[in-house]
C-alpha positions in Angstrom: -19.0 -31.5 36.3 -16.2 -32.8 34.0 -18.8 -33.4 31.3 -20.3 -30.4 31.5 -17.1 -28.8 31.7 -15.9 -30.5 28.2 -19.0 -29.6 26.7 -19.1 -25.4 27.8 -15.3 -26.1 26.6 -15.7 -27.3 22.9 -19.0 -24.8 22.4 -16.1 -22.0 22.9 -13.3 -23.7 20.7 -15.8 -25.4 17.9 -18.6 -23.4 15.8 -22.0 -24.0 16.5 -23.4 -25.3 13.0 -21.6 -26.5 10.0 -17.8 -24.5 9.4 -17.0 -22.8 6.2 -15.2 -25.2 4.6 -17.5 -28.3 5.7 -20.1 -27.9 3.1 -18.1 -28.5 -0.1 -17.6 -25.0 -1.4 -14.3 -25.1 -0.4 -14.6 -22.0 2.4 -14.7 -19.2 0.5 -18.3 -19.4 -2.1 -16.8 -19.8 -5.3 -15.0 -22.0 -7.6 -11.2 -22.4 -7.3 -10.1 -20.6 -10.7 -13.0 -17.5 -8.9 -10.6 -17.3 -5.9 -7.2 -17.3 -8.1 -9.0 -14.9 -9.8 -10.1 -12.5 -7.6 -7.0 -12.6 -5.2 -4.5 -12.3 -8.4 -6.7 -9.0 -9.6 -7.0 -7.6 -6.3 -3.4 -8.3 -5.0 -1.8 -6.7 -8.2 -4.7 -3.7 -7.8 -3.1 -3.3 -4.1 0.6 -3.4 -5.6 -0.1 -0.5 -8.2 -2.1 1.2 -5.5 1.1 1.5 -3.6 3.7 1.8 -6.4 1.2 5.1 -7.3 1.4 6.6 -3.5 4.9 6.0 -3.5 5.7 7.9 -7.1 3.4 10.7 -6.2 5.8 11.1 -3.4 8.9 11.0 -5.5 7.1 13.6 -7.1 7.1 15.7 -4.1 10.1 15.2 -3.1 11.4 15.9 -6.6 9.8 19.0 -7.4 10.8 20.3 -3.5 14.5 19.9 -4.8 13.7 21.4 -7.9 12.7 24.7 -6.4 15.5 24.9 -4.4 17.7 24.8 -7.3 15.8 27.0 -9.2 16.3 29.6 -5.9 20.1 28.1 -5.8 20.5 29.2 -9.3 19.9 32.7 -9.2 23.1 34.0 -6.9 25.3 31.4 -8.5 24.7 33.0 -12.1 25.0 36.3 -10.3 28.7 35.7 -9.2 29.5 34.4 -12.8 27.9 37.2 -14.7 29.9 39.5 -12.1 32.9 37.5 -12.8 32.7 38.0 -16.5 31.7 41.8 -16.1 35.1 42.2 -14.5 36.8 40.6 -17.1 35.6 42.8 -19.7 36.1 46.1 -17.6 39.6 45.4 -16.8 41.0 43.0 -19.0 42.0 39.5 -18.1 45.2 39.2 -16.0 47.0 36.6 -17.6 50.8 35.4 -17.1 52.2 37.6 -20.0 50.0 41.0 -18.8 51.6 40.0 -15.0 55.0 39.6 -16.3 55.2 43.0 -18.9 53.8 45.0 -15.7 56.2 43.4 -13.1 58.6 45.6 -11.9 60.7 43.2 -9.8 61.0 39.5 -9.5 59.3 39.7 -6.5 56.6 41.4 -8.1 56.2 39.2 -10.9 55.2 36.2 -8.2 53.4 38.6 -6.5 51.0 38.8 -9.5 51.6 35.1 -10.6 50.2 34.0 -7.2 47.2 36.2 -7.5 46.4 35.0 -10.8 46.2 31.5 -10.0 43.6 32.4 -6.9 41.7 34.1 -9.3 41.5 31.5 -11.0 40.9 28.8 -8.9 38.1 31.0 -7.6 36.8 31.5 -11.3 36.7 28.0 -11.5 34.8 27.0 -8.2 32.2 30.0 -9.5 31.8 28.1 -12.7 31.6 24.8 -11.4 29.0 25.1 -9.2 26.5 27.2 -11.3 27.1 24.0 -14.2 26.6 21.5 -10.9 23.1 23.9 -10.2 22.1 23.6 -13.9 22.6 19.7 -14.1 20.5 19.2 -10.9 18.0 21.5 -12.4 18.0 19.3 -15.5 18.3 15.7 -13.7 15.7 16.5 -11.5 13.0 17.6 -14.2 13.9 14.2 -16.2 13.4 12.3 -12.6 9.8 14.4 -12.2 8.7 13.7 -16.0 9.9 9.4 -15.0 7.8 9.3 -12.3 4.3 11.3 -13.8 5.1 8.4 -17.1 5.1 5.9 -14.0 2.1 6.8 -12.2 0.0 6.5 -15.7 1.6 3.3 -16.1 0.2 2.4 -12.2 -3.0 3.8 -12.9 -3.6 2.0 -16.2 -2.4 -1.4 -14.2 -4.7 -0.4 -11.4 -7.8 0.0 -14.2 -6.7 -3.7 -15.5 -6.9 -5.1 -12.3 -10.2 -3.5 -11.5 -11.4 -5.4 -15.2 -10.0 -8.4 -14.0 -11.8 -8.8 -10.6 -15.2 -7.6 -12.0 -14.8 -10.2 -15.5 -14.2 -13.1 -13.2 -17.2 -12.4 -11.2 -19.5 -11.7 -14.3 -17.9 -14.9 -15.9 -19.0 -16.6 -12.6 -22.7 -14.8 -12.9 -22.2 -12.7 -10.0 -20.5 -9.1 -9.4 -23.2 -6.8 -10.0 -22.9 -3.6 -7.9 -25.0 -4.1 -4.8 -23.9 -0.9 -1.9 -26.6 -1.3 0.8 -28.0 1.3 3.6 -25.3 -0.2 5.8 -22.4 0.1 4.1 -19.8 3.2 5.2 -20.6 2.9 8.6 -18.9 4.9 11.3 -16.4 2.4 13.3 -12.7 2.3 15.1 -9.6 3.2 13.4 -7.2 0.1 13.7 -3.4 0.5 13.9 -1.6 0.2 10.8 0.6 -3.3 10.5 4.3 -3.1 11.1 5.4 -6.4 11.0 7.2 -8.7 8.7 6.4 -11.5 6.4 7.1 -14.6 8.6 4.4 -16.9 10.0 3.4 -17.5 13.2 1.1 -19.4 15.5 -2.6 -19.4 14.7 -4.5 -18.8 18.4 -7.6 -20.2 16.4 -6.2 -23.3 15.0 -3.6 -25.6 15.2 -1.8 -24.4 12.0 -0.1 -21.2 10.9 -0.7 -17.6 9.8 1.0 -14.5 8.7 1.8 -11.9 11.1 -0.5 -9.3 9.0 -3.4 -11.2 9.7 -2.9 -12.1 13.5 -2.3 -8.4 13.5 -5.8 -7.6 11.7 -7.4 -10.2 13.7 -6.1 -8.2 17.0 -6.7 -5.1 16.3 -10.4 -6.1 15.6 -10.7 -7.7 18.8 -9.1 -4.7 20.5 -11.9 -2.8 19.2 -15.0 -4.9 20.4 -15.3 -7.6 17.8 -14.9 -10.8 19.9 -17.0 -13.0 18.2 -15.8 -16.6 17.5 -12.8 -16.6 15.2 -11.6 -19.1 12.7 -8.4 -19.1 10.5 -5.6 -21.4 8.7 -7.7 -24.7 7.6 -6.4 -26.9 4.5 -8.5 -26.6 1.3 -8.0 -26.5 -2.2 -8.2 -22.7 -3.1 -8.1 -19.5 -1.3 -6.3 -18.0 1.7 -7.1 -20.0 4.5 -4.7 -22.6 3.8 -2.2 -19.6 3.3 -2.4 -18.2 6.2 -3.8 -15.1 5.1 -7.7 -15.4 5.7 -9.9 -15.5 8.7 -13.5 -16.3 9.3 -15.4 -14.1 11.8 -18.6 -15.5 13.3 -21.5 -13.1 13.3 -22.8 -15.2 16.4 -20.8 -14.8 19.6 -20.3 -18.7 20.1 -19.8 -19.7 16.7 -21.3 -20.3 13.3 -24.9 -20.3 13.5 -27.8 -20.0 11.1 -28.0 -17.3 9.5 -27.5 -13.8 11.0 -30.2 -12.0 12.2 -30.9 -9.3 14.3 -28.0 -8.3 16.6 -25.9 -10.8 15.1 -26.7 -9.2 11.2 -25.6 -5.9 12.8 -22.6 -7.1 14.6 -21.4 -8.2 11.0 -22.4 -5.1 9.1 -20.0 -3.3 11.5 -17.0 -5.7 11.3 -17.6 -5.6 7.3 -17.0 -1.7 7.8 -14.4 -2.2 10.0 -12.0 -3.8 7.6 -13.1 -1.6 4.9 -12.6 1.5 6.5 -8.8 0.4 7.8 -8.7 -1.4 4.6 -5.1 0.1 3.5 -4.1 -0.2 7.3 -4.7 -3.8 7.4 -3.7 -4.7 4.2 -7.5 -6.0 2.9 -7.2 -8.4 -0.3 -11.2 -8.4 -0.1 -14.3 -9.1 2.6 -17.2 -11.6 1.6 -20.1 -10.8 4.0 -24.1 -11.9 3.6 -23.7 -13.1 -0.3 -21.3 -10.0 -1.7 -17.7 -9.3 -1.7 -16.1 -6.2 -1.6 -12.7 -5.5 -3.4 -10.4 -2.4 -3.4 -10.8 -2.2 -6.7 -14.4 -2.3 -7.2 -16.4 -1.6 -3.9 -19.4 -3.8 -2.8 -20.2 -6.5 -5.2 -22.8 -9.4 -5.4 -21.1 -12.6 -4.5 -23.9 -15.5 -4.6 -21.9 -18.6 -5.2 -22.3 -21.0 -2.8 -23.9 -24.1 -2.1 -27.4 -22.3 -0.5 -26.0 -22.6 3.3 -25.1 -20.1 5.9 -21.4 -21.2 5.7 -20.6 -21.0 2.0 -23.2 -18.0 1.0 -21.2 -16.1 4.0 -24.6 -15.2 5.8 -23.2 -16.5 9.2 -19.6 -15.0 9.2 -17.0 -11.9 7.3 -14.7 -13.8 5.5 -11.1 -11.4 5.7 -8.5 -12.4 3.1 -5.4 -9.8 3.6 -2.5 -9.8 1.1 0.6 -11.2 1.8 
């Protein structure tokens, strides 16, 4: 019983065949400049991605004010222009007019006291329409900064994207390769709200960050429960990060490669991190020889060692930024 017992135990905890990583591709199919490559591009893809969302919000925000000023505007220049009508009509009281017309000392303060309230309401009137204009005027510089700053995202996002797909060419992979599977229908997961910090890997006895164990979670909430692998030291890549999981295909570990129920099970986990990609913070997905980057889409990814492990046909790899 305590043998068979150990053994039920370590088919749970350990994979079934060889683990990615065990092969001598290093755990992620590709050479260690590949990797550097392809998580720098797609990393500073995802930063310009959200420096863009975040403008076009400024924008928003921006012109909102701008229209409100604009609607400000009109009363303000109103009670100026009537100000300056009345001025013309009936003559400007000023100190000498108040103290000619004056027929007592009394009356003479009388005047000089309404003078100065006119005044002081003059000057209120014209201060506030020159506060309207130089809101008008700051906020259409602020709206033309942040259209010259979503180019510059855009044209950083476009570099990014020519990064990723010139370090797969250079590597003979990264031709476009969508299949009838991709797109799938699957669960929305919950978008991460945690911090940067580290924290316990349940799959291993080292550490990862608290945006994978969340995207690691949230697929598990939603039905994938397949063996799970994270942190592991290796040369390159995410794993040794924290930031990358492997995700058996098989339900007791990693197998041969997928077939069947098993191919399908992947397809759909492959989806599922596409499709909450922006929830989950997604750096890219390897599944069954291709990788998929938010830059690029679905891309052929054929550079491991011939294996299930390293050609990804037995597991999704999930690297998520940090």
């Amino acid at each position: 019983m305590l043998v068979a017992a150990c053994g039920l135990a370590f088919a749970v905890a350990g994979p079934a065949a060889a683990a990615p990583g065990d092969t001598g591709d290093d755990g992620e199919g590709g050479s260690k400049t590949l990797i550097q490559q392809l998580e720098a591009a797609s990393k500073g893809y995802l930063e310009a991605k959200d420096a863009l969302a975040a403008s076009k919000k400024r924008q928003v925000e921006l012109t909102a004010r701008l229209k409100q000023l604009d609607t400000d505007l009109a009363p303000r220049q109103a009670a100026f222009d009537k100000i300056v009508q009345q001025s013309y009509m009936s003559g400007r009281l000023g100190p000498m007019s108040a103290l000619l017309t004056a027929d007592s000392a009394g009356g003479f303060l009388d005047r000089a006291e309404t003078l100065q309230t006119v005044a002081v309401k003059e000057k209120a009137v014209m201060a506030d329409l020159q506060a309207t204009r130089d809101g008008q005027a700051k906020a259409k510089l602020a709206i033309e900064a942040t259209i010259r700053d979503q180019q510059k995202q855009v044209n950083v996002m476009a570099k990014r994207k020519v990064q990723a797909e010139s370090a797969l060419k250079a590597a003979n992979a990264g031709q476009d390769d969508p299949q009838p599977s991709d797109g799938g229908s699957s669960k929305g997961a919950g978008a991460f709200q945690g911090g940067s910090g580290m924290v316990d890997d349940p799959t291993s006895g080292g550490r990862i960050t608290q945006r994978m164990l969340h995207a690691m979670r949230e697929a598990q909430a939603d039905g994938f429960t397949h063996y799970v692998h994270c942190f592991r030291e290796q040369n390159s890549g995410e794993h040794p990060k924290g930031r990358a999981c492997d995700f058996a295909a098989d339900k007791g570990g990693f197998g041969g490669v997928a077939t069947g129920s098993s191919k399908t099970y992947g397809n759909n986990l492959a989806n599922y991190f596409i499709n909450n990609s922006s929830k989950l913070g997604v750096l890219y997905v390897i599944w069954f020889r291709r990788i998929w980057l938010p830059s690029s889409g679905w891309k052929a990814y054929t550079r491991g060692n011939g294996d299930p492990s390293s050609d990804h046909t037995n597991h999704v790899h999930l690297s998520v930024r940090p």
